[in-house]
C-alpha positions in Angstrom: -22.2 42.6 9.3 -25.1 40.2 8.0 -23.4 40.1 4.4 -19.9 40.1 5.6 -20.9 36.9 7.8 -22.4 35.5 4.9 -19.4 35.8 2.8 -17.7 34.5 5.0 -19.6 31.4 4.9 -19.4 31.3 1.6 -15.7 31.6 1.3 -15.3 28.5 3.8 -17.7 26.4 1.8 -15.8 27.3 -1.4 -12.4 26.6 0.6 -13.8 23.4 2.1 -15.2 22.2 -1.1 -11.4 23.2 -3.0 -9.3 21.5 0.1 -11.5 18.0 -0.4 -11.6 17.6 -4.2 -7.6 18.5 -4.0 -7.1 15.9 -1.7 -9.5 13.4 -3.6 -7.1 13.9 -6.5 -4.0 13.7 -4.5 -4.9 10.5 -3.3 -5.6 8.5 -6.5 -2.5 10.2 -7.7 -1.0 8.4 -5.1 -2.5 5.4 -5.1 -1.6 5.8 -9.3 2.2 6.0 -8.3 2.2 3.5 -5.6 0.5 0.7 -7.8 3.5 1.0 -10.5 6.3 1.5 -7.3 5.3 -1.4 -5.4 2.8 -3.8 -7.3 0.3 -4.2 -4.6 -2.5 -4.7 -7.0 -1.4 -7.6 -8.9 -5.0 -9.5 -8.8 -7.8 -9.2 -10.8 -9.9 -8.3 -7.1 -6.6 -6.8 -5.5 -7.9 -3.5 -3.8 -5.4 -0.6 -2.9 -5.6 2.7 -1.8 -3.7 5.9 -0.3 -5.5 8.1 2.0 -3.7 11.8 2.8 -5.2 12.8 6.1 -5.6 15.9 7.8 -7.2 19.3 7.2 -6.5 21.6 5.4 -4.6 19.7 2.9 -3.8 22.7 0.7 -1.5 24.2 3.5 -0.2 20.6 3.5 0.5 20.8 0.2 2.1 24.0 -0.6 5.0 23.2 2.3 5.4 20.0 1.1 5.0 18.5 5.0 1.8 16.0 5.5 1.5 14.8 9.4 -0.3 11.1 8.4 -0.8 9.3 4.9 -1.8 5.8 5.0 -1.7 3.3 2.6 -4.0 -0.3 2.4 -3.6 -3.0 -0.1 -5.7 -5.6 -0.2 -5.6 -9.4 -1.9 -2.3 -9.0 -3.7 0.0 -11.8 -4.1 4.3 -12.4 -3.8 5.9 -15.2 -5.3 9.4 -17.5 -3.3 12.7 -16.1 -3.8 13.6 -18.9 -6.2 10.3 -18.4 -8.2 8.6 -21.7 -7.3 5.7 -23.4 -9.7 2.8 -22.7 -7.6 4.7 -21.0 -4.7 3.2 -17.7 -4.9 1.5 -16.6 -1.6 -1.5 -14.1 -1.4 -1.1 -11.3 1.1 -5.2 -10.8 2.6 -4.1 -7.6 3.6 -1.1 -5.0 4.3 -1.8 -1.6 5.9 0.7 1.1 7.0 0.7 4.4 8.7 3.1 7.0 8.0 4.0 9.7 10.1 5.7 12.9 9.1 5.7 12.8 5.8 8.0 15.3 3.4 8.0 15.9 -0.5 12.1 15.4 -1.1 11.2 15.6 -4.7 8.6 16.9 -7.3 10.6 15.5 -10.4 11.5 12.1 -8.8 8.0 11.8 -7.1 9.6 10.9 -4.1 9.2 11.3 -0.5 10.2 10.0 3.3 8.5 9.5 6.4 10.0 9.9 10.0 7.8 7.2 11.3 6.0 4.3 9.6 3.8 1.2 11.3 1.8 -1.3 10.2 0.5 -5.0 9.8 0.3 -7.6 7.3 -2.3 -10.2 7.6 -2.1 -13.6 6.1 -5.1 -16.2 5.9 -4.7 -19.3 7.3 -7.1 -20.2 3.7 -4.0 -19.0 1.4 -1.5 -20.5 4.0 -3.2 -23.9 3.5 -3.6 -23.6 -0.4 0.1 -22.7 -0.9 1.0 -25.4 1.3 -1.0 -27.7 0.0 0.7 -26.8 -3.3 4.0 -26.8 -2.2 3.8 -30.7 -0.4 3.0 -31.6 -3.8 2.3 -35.4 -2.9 -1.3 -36.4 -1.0 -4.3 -34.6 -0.4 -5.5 -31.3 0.9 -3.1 -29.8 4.2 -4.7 -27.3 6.2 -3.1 -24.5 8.4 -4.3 -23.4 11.8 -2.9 -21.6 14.4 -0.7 -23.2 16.8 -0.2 -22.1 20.3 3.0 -20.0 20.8 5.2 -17.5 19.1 8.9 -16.0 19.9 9.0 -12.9 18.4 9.3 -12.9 14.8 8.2 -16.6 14.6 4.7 -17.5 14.7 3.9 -21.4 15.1 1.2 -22.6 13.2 -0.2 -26.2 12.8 -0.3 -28.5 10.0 -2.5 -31.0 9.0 -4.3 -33.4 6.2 -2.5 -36.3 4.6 0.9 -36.9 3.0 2.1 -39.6 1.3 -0.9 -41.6 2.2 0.4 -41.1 5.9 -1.6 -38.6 8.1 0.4 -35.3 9.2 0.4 -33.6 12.2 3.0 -31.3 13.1 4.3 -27.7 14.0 5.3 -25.2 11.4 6.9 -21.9 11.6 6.6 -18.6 9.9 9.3 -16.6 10.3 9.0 -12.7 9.3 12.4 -11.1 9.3 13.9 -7.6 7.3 11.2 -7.8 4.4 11.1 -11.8 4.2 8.4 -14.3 5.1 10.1 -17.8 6.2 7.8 -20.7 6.3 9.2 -24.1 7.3 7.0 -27.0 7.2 8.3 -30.3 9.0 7.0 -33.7 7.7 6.6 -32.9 4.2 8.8 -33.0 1.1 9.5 -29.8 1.0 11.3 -28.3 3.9 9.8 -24.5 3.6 9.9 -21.8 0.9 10.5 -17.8 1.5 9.1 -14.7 -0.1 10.2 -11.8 -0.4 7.7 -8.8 0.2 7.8 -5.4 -1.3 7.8 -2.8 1.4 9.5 1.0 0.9 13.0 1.1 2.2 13.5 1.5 6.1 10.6 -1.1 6.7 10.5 -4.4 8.0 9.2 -7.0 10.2 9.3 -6.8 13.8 7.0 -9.7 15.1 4.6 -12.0 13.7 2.1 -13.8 15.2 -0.7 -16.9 14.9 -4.2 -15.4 15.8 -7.7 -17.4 15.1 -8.0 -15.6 12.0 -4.7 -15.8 10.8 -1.1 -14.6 10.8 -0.7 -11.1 11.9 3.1 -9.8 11.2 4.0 -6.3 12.7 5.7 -3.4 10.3 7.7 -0.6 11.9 10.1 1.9 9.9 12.0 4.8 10.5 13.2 7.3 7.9 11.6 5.8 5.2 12.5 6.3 1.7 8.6 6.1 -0.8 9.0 6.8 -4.3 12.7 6.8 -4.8 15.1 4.1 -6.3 16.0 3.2 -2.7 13.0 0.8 -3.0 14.0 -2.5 -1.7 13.4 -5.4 -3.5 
């Protein structure tokens, strides 16, 4: 009984040890794949990363069926719509959770999700420096936030100098299907929009101004990873 328990032991260690450097390999596999799907690590000091949880992953694996995998990018950058001069926008972080996820495809490398959440956090720093950018006339204009939202609007304020005139006023950044909205009243330029790359069946639900920054919500259902379905 002595050696059997021992063996035993043994056997777990050795199956522990097999599960975790499986999953290790998994996850910069996915990480790998999701870099060249989505481009999330476009920076120099962009940071990404895919994380399969749960235990054991080898019973995960061989049915194809993993209950969470999340996914965190972190200082990656999206340009406008119309591909502005100096209108690209970094993204200080993006982070979501999926939920059911199944294998629809070994050759394709494709997969979906019956449940997907998550946030996307923008500086008020990278706000102000694209802004600033975009006014392209005066000195320095600096976002904060602003006291209210509606939804999928958050209001932020704006402020520095234009024109040689001093600005004051209440901007908006709308976040709506996979697009970031940002009107800003007083200066030349009305507003610009990106367009963010998020796996299809996600988008924007709410957004809003917090002391730290804009914090837009991410909810999905059925969603598509891998597959040409991506929505850009």
């Amino acid at each position: 009984m002595k050696v059997l328990a021992i063996t035993v032991a043994v056997l777990a260690v050795l199956f522990t040890i097999a599960d975790r450097t499986a999953v290790h390999y998994a996850d910069k596999e996915a990480t790998r794949l999701a870099k060249g799907k989505y481009g999330y690590a476009n920076t120099t000091d962009g940071h990404m990363h895919v994380a399969i949880g749960g235990f054991p992953f080898l019973t995960q694996a061989i049915g194809g069926n993993f209950g969470h995998v999340t996914l965190t990018a972190e200082k990656f950058y999206v340009d406008t719509t119309d591909n502005t001069q100096g209108g690209y926008l970094n993204i200080a972080r993006l982070r979501l959770d999926l939920r059911g996820v199944s294998v629809t495809s070994l050759a394709a490398r494709s997969a979906e999700a019956n449940q997907a959440t998550g946030t996307l956090t923008l500086s008020y720093e990278d706000l102000s420096g694209v802004v600033t950018r975009l006014a392209g006339n005066g000195g320095p204009l600096r976002v904060s936030q602003a006291p209210g939202s509606d939804g999928q609007a958050a209001r932020v304020r704006i402020s520095g100098t234009m024109g040689g005139t001093a600005l004051n006023s209440t901007g908006t950044l709308l976040a709506q299907g996979t697009e970031l909205s940002l009107t800003l009243p007083g200066t030349e330029r009305a507003g610009a929009v990106w367009r963010v790359g998020l796996p299809a069946g996600v988008g924007f639900t709410a957004a809003r101004a917090t002391p730290d920054g804009v914090e837009i919500s991410l909810v999905g259902h059925q969603v598509t990873l891998g597959s040409s379905r991506f929505d850009r």
